[in-house]
ZADO-611503 format. One line per field, with one value per residue (C-alpha): residue number from 0; residue in three letters; x, y, z. Coordinates in nm, 2 decimals, padded with zeros to 4 digits. Layout:
# residues N
num = NUM  ...
residuo = ALA  ...
X = X  ...
Y = Y  ...
Z = Z  ...
***
This chain:
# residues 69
num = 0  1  2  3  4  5  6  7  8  9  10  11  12  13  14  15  16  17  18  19  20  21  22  23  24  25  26  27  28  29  30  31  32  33  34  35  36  37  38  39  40  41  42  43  44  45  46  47  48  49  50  51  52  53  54  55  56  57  58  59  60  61  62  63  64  65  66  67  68
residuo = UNK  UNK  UNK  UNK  UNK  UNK  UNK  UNK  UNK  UNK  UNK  UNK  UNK  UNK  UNK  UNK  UNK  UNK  UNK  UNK  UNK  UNK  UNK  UNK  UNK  UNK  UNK  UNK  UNK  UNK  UNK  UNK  UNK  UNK  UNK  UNK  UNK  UNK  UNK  UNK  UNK  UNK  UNK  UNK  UNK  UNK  UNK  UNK  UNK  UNK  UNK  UNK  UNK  UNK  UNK  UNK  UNK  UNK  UNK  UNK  UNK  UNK  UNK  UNK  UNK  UNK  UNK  UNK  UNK
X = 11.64  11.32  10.96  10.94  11.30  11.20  10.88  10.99  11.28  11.01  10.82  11.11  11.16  10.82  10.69  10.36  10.37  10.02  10.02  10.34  10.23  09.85  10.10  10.26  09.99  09.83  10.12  10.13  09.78  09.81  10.09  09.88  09.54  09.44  09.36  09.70  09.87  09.63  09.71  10.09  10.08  09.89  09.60  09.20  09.14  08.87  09.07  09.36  09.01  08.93  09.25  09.22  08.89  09.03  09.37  09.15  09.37  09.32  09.22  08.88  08.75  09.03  08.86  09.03  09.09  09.25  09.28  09.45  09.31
Y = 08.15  08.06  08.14  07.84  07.88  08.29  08.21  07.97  08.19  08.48  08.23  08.13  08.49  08.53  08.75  08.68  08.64  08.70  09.05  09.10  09.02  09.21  09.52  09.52  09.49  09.75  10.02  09.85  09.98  10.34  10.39  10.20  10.06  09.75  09.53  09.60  09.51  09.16  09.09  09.15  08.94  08.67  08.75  08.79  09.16  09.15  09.07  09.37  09.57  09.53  09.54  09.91  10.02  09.94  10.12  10.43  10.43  10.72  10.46  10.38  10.53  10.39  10.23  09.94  09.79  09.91  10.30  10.37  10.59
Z = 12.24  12.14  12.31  12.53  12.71  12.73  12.87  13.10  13.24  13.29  13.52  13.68  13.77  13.92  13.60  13.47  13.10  13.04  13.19  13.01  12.69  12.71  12.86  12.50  12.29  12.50  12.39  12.06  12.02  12.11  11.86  11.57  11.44  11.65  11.30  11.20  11.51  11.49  11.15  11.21  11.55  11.45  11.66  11.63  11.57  11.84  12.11  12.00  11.95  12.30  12.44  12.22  12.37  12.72  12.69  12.52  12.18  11.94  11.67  11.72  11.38  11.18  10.91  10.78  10.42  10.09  10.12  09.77  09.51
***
């Protein structure tokens, strides 16, 4: 199975796959750090960002970048 034939037999079964997929980044982001969840994804951390703000995730002061000492 690949993403073409999965999306294609979520249409055929009347599911949105936009809603789906902004539904899973949505948990996604209450569990971790919306720049990690882009980066790992493959998407723009401003869109996970806002997808954040709007699911009110516990992240929003998470300051991103090397944290070693």
């Amino acid at each position: 199975m690949n993403p073409g034939t999965l999306r294609d037999a979520l249409r055929n079964l009347g599911v949105p796959a936009e809603k789906g997929r902004t539904s899973a980044i949505r948990q996604l982001v209450l569990q971790a750090p919306a720049p990690v969840i882009a980066q790992a994804l493959g998407y723009h951390d401003k869109s996970t960002t806002r997808i954040a703000t709007d699911a009110g995730a516990p992240w929003k002061n998470y300051a991103p970048g090397a944290h070693s000492s």
